[in-house]
TIVOVO-270043 format. One record per residue: x, y, z of N, C-alpha, C, O in turn. Coordinates in nm, 2 decimals. Example, Ala and Ser with C-alpha at 12.3 -4.5 7.8 and 13.67 -1.06 7.14 Angstrom:
2
    nc1    nc2    nc3   cac1   cac2   cac3    cc1    cc2    cc3    oc1    oc2    oc3
   1.32  -0.57   0.78   1.23  -0.45   0.78   1.32  -0.33   0.78   1.42  -0.33   0.85
   1.28  -0.22   0.71   1.37  -0.11   0.71   1.29   0.00   0.79   1.34   0.11   0.80
! end
This chain:
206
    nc1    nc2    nc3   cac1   cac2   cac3    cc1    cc2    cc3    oc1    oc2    oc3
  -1.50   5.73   0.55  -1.40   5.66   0.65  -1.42   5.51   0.65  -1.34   5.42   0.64
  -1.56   5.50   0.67  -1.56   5.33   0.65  -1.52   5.22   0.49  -1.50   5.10   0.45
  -1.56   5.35   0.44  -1.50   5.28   0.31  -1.35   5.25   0.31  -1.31   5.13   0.27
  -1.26   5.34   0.35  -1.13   5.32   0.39  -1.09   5.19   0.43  -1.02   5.10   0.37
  -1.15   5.19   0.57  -1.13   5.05   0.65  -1.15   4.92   0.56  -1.09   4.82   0.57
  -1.31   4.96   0.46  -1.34   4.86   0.48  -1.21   4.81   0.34  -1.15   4.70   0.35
  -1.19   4.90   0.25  -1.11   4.88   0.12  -0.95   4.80   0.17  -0.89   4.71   0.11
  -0.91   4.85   0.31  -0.80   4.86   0.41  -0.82   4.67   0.40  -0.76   4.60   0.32
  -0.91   4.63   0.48  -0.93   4.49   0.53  -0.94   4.41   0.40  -0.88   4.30   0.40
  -1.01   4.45   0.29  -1.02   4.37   0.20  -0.86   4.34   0.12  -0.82   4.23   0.09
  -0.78   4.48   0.11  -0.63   4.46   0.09  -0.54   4.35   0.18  -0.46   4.26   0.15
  -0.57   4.39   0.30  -0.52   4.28   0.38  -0.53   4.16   0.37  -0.43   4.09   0.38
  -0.68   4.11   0.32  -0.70   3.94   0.30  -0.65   3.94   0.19  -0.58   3.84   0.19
  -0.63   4.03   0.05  -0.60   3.96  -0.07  -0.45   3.95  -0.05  -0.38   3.87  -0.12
  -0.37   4.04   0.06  -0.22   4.04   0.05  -0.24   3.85   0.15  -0.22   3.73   0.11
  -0.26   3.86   0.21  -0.25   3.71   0.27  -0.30   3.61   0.18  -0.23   3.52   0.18
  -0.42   3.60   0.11  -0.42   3.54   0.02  -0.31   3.49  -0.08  -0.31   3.38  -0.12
  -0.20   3.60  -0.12  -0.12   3.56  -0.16   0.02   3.52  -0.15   0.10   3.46  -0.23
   0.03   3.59   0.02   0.15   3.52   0.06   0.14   3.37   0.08   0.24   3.30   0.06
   0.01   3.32   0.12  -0.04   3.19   0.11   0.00   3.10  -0.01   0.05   2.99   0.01
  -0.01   3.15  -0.12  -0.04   3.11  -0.22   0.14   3.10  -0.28   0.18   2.99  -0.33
   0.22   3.20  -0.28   0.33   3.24  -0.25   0.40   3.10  -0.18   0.44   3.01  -0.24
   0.40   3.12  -0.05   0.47   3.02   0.04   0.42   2.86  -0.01   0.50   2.77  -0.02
   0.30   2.86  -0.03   0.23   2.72  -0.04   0.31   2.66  -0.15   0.35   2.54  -0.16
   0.35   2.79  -0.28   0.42   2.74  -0.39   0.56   2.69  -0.38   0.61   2.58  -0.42
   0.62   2.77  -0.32   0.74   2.73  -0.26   0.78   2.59  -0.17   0.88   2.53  -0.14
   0.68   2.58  -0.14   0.71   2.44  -0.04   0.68   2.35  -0.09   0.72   2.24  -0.06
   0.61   2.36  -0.19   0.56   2.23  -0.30   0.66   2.22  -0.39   0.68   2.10  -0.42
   0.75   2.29  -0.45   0.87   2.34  -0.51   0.98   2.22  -0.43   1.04   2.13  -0.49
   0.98   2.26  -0.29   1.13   2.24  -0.26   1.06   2.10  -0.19   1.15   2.03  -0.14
   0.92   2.04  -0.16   0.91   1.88  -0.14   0.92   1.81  -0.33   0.99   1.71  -0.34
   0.88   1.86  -0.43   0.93   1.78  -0.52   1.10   1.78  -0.56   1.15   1.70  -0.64
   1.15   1.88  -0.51   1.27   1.89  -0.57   1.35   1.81  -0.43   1.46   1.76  -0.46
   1.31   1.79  -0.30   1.37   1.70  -0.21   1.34   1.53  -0.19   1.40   1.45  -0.13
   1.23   1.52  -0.25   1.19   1.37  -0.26   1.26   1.29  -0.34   1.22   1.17  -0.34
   1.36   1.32  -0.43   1.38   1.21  -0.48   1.51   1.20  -0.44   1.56   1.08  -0.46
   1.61   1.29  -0.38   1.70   1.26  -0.27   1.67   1.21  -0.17   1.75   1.13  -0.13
   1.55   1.24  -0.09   1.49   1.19   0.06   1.51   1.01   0.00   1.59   0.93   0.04
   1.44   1.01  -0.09   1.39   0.83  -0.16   1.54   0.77  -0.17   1.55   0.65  -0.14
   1.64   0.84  -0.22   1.77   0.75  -0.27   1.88   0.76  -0.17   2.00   0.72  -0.18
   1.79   0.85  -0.04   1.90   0.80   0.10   1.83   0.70   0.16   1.89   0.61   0.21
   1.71   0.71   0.15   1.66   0.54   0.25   1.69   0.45   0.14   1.70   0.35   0.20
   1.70   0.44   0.05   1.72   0.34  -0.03   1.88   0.27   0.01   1.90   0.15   0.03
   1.98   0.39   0.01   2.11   0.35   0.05   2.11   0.33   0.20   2.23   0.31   0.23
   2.04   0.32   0.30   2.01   0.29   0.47   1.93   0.18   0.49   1.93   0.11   0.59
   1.83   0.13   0.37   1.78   0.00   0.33   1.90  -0.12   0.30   1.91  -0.22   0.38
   1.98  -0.11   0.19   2.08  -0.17   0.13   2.18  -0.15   0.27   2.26  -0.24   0.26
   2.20  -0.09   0.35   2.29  -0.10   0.47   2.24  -0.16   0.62   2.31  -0.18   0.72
   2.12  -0.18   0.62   2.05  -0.22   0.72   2.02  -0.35   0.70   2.02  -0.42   0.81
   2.00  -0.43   0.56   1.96  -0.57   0.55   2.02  -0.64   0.62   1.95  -0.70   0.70
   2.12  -0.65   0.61   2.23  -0.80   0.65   2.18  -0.80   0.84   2.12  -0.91   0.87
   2.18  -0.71   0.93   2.10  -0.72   1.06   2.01  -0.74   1.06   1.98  -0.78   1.17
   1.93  -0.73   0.99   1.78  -0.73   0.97   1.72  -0.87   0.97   1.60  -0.89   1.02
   1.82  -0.99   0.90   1.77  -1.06   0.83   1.79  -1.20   1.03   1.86  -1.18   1.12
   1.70  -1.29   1.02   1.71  -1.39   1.10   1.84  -1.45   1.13   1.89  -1.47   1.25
   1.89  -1.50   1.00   2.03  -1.53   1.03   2.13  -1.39   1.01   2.12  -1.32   0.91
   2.18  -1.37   1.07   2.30  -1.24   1.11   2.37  -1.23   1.03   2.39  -1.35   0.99
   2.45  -1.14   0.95   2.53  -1.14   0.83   2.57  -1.00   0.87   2.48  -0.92   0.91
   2.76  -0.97   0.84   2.80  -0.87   0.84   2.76  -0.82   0.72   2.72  -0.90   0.64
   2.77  -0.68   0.70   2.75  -0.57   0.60   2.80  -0.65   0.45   2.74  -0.65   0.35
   2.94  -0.71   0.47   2.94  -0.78   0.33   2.93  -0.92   0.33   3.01  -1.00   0.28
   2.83  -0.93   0.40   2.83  -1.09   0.37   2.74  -1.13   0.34   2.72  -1.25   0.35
   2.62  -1.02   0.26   2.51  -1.03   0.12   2.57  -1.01   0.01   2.60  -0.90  -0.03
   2.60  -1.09  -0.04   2.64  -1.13  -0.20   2.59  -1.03  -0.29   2.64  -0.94  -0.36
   2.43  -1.08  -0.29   2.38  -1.00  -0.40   2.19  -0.95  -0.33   2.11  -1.03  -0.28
   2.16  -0.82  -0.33   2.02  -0.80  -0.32   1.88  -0.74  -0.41   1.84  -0.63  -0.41
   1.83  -0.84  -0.47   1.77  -0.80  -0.56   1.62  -0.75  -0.50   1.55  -0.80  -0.42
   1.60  -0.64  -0.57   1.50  -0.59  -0.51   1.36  -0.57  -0.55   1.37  -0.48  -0.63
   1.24  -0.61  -0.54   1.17  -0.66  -0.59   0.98  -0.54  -0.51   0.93  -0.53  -0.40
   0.92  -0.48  -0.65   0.86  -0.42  -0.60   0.68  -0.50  -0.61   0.62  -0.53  -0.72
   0.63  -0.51  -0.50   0.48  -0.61  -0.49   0.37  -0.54  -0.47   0.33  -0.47  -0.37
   0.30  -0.56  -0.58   0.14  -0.47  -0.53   0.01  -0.60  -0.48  -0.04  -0.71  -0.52
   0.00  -0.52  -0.39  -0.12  -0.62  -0.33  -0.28  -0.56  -0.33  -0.30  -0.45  -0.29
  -0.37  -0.65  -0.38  -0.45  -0.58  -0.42  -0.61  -0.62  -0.34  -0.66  -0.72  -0.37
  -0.66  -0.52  -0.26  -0.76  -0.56  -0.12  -0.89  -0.51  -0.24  -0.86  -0.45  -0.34
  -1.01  -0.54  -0.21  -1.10  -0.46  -0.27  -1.07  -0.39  -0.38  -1.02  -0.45  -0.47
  -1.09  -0.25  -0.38  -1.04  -0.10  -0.46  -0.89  -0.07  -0.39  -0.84   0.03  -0.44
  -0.84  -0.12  -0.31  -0.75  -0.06  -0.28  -0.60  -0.13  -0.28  -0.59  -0.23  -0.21
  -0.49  -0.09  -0.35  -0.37  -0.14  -0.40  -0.27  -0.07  -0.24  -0.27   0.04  -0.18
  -0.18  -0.22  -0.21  -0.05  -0.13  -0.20   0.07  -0.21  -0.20   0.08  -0.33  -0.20
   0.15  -0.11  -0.21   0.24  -0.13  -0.33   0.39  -0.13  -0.18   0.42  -0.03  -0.12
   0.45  -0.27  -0.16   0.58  -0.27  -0.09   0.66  -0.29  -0.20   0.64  -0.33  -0.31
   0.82  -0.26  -0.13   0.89  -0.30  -0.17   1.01  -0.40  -0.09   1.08  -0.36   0.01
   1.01  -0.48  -0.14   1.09  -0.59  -0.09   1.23  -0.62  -0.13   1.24  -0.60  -0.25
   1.36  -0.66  -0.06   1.49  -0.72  -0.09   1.50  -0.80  -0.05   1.54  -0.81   0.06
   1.48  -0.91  -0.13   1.58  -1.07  -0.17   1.72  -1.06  -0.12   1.81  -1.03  -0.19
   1.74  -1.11   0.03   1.88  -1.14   0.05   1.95  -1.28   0.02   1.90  -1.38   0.07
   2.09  -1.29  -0.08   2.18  -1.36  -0.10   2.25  -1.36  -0.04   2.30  -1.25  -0.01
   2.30  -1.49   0.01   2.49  -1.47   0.02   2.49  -1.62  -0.01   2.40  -1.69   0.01
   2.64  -1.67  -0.07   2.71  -1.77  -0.17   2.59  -1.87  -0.19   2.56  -1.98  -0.14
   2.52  -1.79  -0.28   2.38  -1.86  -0.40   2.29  -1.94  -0.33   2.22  -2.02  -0.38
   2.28  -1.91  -0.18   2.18  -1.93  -0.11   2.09  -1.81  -0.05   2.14  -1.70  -0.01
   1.96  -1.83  -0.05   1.89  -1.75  -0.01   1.85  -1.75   0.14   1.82  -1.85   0.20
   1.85  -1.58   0.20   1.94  -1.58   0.35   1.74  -1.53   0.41   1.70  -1.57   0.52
   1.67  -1.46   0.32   1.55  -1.41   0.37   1.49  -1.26   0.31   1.55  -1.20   0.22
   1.37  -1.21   0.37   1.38  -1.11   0.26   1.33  -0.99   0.41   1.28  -1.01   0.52
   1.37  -0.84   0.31   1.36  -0.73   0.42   1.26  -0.67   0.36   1.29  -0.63   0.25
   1.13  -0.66   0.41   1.03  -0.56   0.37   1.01  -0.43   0.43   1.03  -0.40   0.55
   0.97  -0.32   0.29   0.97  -0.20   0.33   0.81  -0.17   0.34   0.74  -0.16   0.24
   0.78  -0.15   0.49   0.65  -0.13   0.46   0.58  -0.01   0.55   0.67   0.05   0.61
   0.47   0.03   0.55   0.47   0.17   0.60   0.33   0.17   0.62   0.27   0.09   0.55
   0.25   0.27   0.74   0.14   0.29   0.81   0.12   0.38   0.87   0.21   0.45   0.92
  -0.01   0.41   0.89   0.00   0.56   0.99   0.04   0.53   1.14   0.04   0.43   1.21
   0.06   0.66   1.15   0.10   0.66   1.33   0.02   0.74   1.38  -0.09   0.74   1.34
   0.06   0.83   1.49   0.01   0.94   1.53  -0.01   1.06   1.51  -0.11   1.14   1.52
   0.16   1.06   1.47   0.14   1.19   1.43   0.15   1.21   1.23   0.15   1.31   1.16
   0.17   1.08   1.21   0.21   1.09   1.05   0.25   0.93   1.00   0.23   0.83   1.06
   0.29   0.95   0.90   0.33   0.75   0.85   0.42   0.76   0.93   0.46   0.85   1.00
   0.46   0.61   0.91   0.61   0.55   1.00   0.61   0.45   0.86   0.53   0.39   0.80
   0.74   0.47   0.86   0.81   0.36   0.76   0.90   0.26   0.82   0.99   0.28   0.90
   0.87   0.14   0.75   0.97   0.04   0.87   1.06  -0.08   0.74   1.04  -0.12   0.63
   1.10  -0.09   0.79   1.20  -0.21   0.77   1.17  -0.34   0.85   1.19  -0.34   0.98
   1.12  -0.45   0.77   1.11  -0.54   0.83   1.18  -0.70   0.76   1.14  -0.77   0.66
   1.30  -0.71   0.86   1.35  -0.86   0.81   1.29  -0.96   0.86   1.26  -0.96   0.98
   1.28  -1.07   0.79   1.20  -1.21   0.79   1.26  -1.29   0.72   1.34  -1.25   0.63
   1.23  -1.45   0.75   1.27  -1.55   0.74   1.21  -1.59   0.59   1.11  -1.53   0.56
   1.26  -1.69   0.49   1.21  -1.70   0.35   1.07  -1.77   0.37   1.00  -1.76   0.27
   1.03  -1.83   0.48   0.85  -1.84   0.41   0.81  -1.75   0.53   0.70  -1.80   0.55
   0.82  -1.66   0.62   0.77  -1.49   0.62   0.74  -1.61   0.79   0.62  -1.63   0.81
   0.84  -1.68   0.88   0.73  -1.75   0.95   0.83  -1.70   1.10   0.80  -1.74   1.21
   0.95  -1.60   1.07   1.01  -1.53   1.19   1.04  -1.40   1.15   1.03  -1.36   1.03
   1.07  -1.33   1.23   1.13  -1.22   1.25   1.25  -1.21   1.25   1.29  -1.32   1.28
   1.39  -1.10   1.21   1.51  -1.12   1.24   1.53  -0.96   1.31   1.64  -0.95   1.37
   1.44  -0.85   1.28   1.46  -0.79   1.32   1.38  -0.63   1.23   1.34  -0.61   1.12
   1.39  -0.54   1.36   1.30  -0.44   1.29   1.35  -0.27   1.28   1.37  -0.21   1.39
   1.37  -0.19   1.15   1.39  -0.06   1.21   1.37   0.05   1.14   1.37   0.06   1.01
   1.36   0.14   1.21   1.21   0.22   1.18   1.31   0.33   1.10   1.41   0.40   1.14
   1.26   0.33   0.95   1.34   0.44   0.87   1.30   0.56   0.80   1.34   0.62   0.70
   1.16   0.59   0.91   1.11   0.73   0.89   1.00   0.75   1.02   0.94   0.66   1.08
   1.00   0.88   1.04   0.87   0.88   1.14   0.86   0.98   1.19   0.98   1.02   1.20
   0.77   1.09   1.26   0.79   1.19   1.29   0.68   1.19   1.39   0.57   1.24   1.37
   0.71   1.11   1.50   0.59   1.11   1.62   0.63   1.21   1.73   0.73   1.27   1.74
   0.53   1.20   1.78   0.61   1.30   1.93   0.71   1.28   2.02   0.69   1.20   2.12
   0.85   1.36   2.01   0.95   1.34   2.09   0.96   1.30   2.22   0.86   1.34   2.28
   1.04   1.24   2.28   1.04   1.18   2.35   0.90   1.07   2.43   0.90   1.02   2.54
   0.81   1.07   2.31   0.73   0.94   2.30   0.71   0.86   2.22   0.74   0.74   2.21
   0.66   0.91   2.17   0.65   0.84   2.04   0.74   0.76   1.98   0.74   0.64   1.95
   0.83   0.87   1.97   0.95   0.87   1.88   1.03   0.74   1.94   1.12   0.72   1.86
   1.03   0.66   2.04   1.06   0.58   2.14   1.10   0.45   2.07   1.17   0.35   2.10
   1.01   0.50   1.94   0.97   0.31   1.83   1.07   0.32   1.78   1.12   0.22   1.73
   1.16   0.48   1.77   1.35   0.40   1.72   1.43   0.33   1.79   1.52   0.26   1.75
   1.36   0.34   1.92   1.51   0.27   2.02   1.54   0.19   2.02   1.44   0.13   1.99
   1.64   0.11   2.02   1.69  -0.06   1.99   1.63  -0.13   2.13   1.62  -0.26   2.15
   1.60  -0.05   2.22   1.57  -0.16   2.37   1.41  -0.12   2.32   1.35  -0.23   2.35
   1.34  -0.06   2.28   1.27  -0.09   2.21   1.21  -0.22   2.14   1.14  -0.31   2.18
   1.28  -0.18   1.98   1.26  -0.23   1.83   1.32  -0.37   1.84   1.29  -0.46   1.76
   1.40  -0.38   1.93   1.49  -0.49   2.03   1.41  -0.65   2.04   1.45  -0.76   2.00
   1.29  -0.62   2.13   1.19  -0.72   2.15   1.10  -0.78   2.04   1.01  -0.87   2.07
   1.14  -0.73   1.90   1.10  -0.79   1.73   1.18  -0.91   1.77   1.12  -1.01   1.79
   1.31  -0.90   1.78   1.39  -0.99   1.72   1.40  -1.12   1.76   1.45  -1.15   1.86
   1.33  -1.23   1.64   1.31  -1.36   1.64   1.19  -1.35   1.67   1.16  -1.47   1.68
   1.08  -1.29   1.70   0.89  -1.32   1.71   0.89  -1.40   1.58   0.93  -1.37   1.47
   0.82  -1.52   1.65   0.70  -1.61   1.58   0.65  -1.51   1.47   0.62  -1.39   1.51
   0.63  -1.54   1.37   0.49  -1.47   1.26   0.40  -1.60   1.24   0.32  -1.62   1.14
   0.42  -1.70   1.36   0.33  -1.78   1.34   0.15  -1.74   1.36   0.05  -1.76   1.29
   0.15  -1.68   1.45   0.02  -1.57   1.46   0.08  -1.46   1.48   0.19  -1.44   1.53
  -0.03  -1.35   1.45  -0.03  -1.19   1.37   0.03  -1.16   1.57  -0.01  -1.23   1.67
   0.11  -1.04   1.58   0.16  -0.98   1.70   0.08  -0.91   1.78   0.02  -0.82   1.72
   0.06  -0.93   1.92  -0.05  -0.86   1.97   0.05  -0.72   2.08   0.14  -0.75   2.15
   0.01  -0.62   2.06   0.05  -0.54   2.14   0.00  -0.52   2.26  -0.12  -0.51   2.26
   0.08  -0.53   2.41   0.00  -0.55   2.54   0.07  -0.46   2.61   0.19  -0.45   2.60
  -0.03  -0.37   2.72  -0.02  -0.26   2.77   0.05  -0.29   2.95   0.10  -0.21   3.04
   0.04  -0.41   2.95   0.07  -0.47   3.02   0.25  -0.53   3.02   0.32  -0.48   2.93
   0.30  -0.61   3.09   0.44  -0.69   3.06   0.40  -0.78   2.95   0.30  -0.84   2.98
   0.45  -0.80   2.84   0.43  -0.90   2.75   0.48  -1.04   2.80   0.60  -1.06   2.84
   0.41  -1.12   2.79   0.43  -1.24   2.84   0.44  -1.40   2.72   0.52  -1.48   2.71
   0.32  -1.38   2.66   0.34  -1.48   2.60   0.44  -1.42   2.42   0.48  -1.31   2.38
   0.46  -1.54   2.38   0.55  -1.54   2.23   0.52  -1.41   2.20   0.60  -1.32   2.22
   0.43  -1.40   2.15   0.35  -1.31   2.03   0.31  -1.16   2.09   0.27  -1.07   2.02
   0.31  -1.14   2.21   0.31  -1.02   2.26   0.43  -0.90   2.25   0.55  -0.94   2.25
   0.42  -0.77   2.24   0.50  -0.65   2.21   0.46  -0.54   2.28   0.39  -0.45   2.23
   0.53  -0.52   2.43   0.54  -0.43   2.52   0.50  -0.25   2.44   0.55  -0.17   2.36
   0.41  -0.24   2.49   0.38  -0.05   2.41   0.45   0.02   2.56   0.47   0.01   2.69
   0.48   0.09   2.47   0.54   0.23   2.53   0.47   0.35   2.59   0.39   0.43   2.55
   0.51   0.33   2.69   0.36   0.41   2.82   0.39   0.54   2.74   0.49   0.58   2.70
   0.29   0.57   2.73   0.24   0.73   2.67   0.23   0.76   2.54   0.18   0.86   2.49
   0.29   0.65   2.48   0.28   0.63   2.32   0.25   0.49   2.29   0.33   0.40   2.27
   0.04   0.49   2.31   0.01   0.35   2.25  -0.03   0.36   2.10  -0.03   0.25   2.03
  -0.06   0.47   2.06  -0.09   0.47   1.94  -0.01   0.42   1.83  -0.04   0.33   1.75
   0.13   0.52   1.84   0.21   0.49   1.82   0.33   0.34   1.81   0.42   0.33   1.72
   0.29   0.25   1.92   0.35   0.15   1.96   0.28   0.05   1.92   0.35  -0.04   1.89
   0.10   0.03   1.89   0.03  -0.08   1.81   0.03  -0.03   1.66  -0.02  -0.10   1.57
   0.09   0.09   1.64   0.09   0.13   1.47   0.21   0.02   1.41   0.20  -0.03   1.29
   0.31   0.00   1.48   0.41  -0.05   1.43   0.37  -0.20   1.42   0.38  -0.25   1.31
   0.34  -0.28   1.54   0.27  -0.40   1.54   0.19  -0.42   1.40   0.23  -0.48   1.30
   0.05  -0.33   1.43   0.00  -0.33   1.27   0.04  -0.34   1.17  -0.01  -0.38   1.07
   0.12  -0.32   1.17   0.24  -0.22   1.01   0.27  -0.35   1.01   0.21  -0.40   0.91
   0.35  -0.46   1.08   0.39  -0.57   1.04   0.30  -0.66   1.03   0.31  -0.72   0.93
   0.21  -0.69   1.09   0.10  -0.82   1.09   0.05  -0.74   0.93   0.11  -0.81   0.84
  -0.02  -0.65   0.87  -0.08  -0.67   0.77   0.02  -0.70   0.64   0.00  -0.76   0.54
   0.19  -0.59   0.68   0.27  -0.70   0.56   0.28  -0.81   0.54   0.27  -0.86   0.43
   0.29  -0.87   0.65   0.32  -1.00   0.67   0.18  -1.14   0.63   0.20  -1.25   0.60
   0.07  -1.07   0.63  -0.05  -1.12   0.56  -0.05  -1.07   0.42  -0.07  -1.16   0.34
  -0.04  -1.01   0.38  -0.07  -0.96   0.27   0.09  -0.99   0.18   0.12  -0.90   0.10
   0.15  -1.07   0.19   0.28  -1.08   0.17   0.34  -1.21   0.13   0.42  -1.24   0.04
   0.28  -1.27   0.23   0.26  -1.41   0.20   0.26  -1.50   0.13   0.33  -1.60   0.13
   0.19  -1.46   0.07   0.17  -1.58  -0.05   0.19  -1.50  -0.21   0.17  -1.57  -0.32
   0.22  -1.36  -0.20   0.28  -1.36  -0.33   0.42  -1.36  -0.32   0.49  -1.32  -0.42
   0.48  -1.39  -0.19   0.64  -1.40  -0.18   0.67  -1.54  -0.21   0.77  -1.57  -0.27
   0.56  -1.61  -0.16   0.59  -1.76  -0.21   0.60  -1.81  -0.33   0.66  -1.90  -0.38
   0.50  -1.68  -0.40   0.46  -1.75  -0.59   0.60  -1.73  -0.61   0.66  -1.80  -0.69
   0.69  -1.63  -0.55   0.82  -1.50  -0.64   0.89  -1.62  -0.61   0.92  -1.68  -0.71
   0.91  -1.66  -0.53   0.98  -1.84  -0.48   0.97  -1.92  -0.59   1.06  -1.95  -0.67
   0.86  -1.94  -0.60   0.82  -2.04  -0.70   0.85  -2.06  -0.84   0.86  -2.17  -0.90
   0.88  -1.91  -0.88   0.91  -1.93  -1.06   1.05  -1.89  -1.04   1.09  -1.82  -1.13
   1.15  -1.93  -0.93   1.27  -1.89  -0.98   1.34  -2.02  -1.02   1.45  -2.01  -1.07
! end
């Protein structure tokens, strides 16, 4: 009888072992077969978001041309890799929108960040992935929000304050999602350092 049970239990783990194994395969399946649609709708929400984004205001067609430009920055052992758009309009250069990304709370957050051509304002910020907790987190979409980006100094790095933001460089957190709310700050102060000065070289040899 106990051999039963025990043959019984052992069937049981190997059947779950393989619905595991089963399901695990399947989801790995249907994330490579959705990523490279997931990538070529932010890509087309990128190219549709620039023109607000950027310091000076520009309707949807009034970037000429956006060339897009991919930058690895390189810390110690560790690389990372943004990608950036060069905004035009009539053969002047308007600023550039970085796509840059960091952990949150509950997962990355991907952002869009427009700036001025030597990286020294803000024009504006918006968040084109994220999966934080509803109705808090998730808060870093709101425009009364993402709102209080628009036009900050990058003259010094952004401080997140728990408090009313008062001076220039301060960025109101969102009661109950601080994690959340200095991830995004982060996310910009380290593109915006790490960005710098090889945006200036990409300046330089054109």
């Amino acid at each position: 009888m106990s051999g039963l049970i025990k043959n019984s239990k052992l069937g049981q783990a190997w059947l779950v072992l393989l619905l595991s194994l089963v399901f695990g395969g399947m989801l790995a399946i249907t994330q490579v077969t959705l990523t490279p649609r997931i990538e070529a709708n932010k890509l087309a929400e990128t190219r549709t978001k620039i023109p607000s984004l950027l310091v000076e205001k520009l309707k949807e067609t009034g970037v000429t041309l956006i060339n897009f430009h991919n930058v690895s920055v390189q810390k110690g052992n560790q690389t990372t890799n943004y990608m950036v758009a060069e905004a035009i309009h009539d053969n002047e250069f308007k600023g550039w929108v970085i796509k840059a990304s960091g952990a949150g709370y509950a997962d990355k957050i991907e952002l869009l960040v427009g700036v001025s051509p030597k990286l020294e304002k803000i024009g504006g910020v918006f968040v084109l992935d994220q999966k934080e907790t509803p109705g808090l987190g998730s808060k870093i979409t709101e425009p009364v929000w993402t709102d209080q980006f628009k036009q900050k100094s990058l003259m010094q790095p952004l401080v997140s304050s728990k408090t009313k933001a008062i001076k220039p460089n301060e960025i109101d957190i969102i009661t109950g999602a601080t994690i959340s709310s200095v991830a995004v700050t982060d996310i910009i102060n380290t593109a915006v350092a790490d960005l710098k000065e090889p945006l200036r070289q990409l300046m330089e040899k054109k």
